[in-house]
Backbone bond lengths (Angstrom), bond angles and torsions (degrees), N, CA, C in turn:
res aa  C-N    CA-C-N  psi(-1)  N-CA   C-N-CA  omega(-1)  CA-C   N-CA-C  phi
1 X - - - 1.446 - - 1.536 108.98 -
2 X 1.560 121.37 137.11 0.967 112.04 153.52 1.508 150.06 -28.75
3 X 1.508 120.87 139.94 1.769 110.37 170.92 1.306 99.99 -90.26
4 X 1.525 122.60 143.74 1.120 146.45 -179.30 1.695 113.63 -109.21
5 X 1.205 104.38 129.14 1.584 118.84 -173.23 1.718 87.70 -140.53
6 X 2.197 103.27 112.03 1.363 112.53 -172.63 1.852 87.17 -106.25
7 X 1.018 112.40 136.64 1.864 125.65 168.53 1.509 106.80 -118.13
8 X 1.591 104.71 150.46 1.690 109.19 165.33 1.559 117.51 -37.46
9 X 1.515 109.39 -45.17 1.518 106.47 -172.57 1.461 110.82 -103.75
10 X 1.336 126.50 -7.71 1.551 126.06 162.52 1.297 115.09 -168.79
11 X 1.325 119.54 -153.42 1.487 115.43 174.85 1.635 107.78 -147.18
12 X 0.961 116.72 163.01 1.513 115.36 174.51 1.625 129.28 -136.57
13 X 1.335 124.65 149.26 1.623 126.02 -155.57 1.043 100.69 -100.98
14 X 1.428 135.77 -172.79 1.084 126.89 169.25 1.674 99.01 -173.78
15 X 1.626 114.56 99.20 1.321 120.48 -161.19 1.521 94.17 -96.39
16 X 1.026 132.60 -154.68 1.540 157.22 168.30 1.346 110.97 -82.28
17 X 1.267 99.31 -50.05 2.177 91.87 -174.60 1.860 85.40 -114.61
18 X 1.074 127.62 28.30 1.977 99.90 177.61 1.950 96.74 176.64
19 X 1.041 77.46 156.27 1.974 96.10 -179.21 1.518 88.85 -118.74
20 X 1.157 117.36 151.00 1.355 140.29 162.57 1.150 106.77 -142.23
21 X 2.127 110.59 125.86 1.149 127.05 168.66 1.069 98.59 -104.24
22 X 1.820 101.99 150.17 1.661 112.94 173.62 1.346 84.47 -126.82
23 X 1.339 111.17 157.37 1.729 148.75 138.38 0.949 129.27 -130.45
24 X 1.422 124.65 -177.62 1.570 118.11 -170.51 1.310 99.29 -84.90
25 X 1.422 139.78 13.37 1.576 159.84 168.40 1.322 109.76 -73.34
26 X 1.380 114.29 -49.50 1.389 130.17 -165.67 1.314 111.21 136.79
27 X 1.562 106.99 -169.82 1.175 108.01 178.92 1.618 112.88 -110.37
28 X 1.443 112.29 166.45 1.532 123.78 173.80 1.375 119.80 -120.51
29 X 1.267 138.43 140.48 1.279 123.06 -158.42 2.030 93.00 -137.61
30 X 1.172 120.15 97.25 1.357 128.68 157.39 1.586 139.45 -87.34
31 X 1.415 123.02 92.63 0.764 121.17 152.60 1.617 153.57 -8.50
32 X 0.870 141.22 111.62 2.239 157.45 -137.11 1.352 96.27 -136.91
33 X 1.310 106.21 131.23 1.177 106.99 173.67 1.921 106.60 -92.04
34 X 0.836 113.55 -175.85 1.516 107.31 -175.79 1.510 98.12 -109.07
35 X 1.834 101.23 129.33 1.476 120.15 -171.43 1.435 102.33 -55.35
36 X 1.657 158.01 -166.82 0.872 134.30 106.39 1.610 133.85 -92.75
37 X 1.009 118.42 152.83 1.732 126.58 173.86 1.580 102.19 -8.60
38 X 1.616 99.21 129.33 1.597 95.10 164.48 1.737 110.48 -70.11
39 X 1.299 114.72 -44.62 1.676 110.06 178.39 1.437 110.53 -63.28
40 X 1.080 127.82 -20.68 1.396 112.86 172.19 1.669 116.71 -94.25
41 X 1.393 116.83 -2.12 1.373 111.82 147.99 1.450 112.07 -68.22
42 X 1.500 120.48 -61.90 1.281 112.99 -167.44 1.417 112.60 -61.53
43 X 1.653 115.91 -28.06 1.563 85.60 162.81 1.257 142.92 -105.20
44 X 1.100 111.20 34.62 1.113 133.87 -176.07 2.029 97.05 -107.36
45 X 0.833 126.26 -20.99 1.675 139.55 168.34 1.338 93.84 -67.63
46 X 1.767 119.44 -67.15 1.160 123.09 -160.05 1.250 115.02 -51.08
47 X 1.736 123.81 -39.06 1.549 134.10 -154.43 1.670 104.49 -96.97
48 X 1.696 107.56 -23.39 1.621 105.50 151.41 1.486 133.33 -75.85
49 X 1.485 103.37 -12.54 1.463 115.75 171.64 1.696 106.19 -79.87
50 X 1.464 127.05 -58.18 1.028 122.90 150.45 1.194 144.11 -3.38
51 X 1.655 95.12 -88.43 1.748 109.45 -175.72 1.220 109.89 -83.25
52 X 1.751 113.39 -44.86 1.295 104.72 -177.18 1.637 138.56 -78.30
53 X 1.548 99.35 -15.42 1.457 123.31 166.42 2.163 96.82 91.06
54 X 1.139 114.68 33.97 1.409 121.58 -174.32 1.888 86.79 -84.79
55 X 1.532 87.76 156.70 1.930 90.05 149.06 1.270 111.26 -89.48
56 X 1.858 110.49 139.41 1.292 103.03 161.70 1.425 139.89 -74.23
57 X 1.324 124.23 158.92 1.182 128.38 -141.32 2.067 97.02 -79.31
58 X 0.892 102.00 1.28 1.563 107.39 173.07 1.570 113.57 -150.84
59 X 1.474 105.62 122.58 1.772 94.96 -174.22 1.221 102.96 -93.24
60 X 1.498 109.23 176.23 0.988 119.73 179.66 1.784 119.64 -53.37
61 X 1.090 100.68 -27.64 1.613 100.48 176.66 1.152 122.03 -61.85
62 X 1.349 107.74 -40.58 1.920 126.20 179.38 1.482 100.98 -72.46
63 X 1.364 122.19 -19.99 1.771 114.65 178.41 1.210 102.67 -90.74
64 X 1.326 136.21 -42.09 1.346 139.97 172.24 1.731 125.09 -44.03
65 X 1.757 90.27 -38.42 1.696 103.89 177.09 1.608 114.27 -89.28
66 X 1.205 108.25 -23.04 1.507 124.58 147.80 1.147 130.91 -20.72
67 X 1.836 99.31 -80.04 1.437 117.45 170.11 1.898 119.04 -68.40
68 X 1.118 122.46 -18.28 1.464 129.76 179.53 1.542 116.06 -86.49
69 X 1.561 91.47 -23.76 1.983 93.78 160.00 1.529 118.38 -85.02
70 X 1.685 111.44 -37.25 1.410 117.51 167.06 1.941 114.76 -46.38
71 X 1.891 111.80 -55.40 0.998 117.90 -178.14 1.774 112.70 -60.30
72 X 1.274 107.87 -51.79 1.942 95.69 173.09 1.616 112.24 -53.37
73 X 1.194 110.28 -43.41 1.407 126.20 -158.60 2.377 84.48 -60.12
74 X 0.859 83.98 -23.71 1.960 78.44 -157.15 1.914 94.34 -87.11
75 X 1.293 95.27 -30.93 1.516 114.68 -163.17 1.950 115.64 -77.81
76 X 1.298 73.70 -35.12 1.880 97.40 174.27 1.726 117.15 -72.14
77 X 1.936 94.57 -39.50 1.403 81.00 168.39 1.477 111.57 -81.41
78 X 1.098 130.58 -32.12 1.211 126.34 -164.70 1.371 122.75 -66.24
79 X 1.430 104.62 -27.42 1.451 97.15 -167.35 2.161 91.57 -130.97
80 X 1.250 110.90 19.44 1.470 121.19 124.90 1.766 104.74 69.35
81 X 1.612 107.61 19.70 1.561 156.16 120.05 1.103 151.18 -13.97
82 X 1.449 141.79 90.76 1.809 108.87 162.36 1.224 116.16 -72.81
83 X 1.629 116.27 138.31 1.338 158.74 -154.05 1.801 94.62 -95.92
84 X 1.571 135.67 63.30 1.366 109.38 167.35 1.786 141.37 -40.55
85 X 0.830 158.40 101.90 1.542 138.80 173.42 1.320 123.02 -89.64
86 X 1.049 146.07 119.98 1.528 154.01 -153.89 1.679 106.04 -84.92
């Protein structure tokens, strides 16, 4: 189902491929292109890091700090906590 965004003068949809604005004018119907896959960005980073010898667009440090917000984030609920990170 659509997300809905209601305004004083109309409201607006927001499908997968298109937004539709309404007013008391009518409606407008705009076209989205389709995002692509977050995993197929990253691997598509990975196989230019690879073949092409680029840096990837996230190092290992930024995946590491990644996973240590994921781990409090899991840890905080669990054990029902604030989670410090340094």
């Amino acid at each position: 189902s659509p997300r809905r965004v209601y305004g004083a003068d109309g409201s607006l949809a927001g499908h997968e491929d298109r937004i539709i604005i309404s007013t008391l004018e009518g409606e407008q119907e705009i076209s989205v292109p389709p995002l692509p896959n977050g995993h197929d960005l990253e691997f598509a980073d990975f196989y230019q890091a690879v073949v092409g010898g680029k840096q990837p667009d996230v190092s290992p440090r930024d995946a590491l700090a990644d996973l240590e917000l994921i781990d409090a984030a899991l840890r905080s609920a669990r054990e029902g906590r604030v989670i410090r990170l340094d």
